[in-house]
C-alpha positions in Angstrom: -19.7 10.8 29.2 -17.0 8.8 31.1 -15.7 6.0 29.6 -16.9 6.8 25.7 -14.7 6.2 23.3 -15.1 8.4 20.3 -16.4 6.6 17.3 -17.1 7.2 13.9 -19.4 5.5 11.7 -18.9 5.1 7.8 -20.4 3.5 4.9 -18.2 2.0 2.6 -19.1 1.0 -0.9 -17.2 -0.9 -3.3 -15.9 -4.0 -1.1 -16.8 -7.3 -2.8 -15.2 -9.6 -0.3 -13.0 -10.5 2.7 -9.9 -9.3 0.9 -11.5 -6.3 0.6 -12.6 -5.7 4.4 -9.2 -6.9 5.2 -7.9 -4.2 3.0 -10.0 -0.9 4.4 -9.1 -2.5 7.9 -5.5 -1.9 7.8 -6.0 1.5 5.5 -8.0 2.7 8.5 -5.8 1.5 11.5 -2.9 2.9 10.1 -4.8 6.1 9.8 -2.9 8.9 12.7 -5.6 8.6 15.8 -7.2 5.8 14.8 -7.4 3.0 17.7 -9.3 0.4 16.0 -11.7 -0.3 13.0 -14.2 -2.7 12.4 -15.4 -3.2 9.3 -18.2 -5.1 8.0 -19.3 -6.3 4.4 -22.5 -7.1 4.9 -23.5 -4.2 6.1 -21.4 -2.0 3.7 -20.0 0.1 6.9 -17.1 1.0 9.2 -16.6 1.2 12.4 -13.4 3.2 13.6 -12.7 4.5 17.3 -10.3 7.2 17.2 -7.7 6.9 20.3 -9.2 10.4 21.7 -12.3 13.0 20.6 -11.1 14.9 17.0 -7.7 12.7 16.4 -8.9 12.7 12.9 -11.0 14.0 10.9 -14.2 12.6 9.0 -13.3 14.0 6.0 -9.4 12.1 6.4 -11.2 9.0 7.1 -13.2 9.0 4.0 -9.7 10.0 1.8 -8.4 6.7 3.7 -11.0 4.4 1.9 -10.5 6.5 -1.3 -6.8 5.5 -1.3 -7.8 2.4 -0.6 -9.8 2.1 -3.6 -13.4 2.3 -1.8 -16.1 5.0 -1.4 -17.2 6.4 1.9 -19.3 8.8 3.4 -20.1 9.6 7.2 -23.0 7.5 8.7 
């Protein structure tokens, strides 16, 4: 498809508050092929476009939020 951007969708568990989106935010974006992430609380999920198709893995994403003190699993 021209013009898709490659995105991946996770659920994260564990955030109780802004300073906690704010946190998997950065951990995400300073992930290696990650172009942006959005990341809600409400709805307990992340949105991350990669910069191109496969420049990171799902399974590196989900460590990310580990790190980052949160769980995650693919949407």
């Amino acid at each position: 498809m021209f013009g898709k951007k490659p995105v991946i969708e996770l659920k994260v568990e564990g955030m109780t508050c802004g300073h906690c989106v704010q946190h998997v935010t950065e951990a995400l974006e300073k992930a290696s092929g990650v172009k942006k992430a959005e990341v809600s609380l409400d709805e307990k999920k992340a949105v991350v476009t990669l910069k191109k198709e496969g420049a990171v893995s799902n399974e590196a994403l989900i460590e990310t939020v580990k790190e980052a003190g949160y769980e995650a699993s693919v949407i």
